[in-house]
N, C-alpha and C positions, 0 to 999 in steps of 0.2 A: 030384424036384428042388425043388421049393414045398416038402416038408415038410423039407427040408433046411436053406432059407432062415430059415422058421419057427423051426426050434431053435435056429439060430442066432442068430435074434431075442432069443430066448429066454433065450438064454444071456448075451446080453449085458446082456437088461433084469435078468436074476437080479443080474448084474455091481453095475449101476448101484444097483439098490435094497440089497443087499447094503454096499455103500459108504457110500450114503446113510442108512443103518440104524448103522453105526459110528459114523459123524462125527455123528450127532445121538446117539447113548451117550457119546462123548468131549468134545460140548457138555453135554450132560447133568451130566457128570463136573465139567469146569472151573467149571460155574455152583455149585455145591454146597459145590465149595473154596472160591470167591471168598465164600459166603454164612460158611461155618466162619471165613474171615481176619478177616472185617468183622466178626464176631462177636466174636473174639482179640481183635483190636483196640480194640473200642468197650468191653471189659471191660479191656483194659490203662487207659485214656483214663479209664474212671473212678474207676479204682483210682489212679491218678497226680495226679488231681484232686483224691481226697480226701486222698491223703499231702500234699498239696497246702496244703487246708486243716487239715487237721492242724497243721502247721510252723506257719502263721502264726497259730494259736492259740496256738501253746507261745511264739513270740515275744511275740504280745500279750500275754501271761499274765508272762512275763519281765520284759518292760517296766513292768508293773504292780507287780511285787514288788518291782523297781528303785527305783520311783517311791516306794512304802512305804516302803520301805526311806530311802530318802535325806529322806522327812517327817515318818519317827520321828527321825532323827539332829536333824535341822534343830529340830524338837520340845527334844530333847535339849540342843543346845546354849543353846537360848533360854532352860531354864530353870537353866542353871547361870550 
C-alpha cells in the first residue's frame, strides 16, 4: 500500500515538472518572438527615419535651386 502511494506521488510530481518543463519552453518561445519583433521594428524605425531625412534633403536642396533660380532672374532683369 506505501509503494502504491509512492507512485502515485510520483506520478503526479512527473505531472507537475513535466508541465512546468513546457510552459518554461513556451516562455522560452514568446521571449525570442518578442526579441525577432523588437528587432523588425527598430530596423523598420531607422529605415523610416532615414527616408525621413532623405525627403527633407531633397526639399532643402529644392528650395535652394528655387532660391537660384529666382537670383539669376532677379540678376536678369536688373541688368536689362
Amino acid at each position: 500500500m506505501i509503494s502504491s502511494f509512492s507512485v502515485k506521488s510520483n506520478d503526479y510530481m512527473y505531472v507537475l515538472y513535466v508541465s512546468s518543463l513546457i510552459k518554461s519552453i513556451i516562455a522560452l518561445h514568446s521571449l525570442i518572438n518578442n526579441r525577432v519583433h523588437n528587432k523588425e521594428t527598430e530596423i523598420e524605425k531607422v529605415q523610416k527615419d532615414k527616408e525621413a531625412e532623405e525627403e527633407k534633403a531633397r526639399i532643402e536642396l529644392a528650395k535652394k535651386e528655387k532660391e537660384a533660380e529666382k537670383a539669376a532672374l532677379d540678376k536678369n532683369k536688373k541688368k536689362d
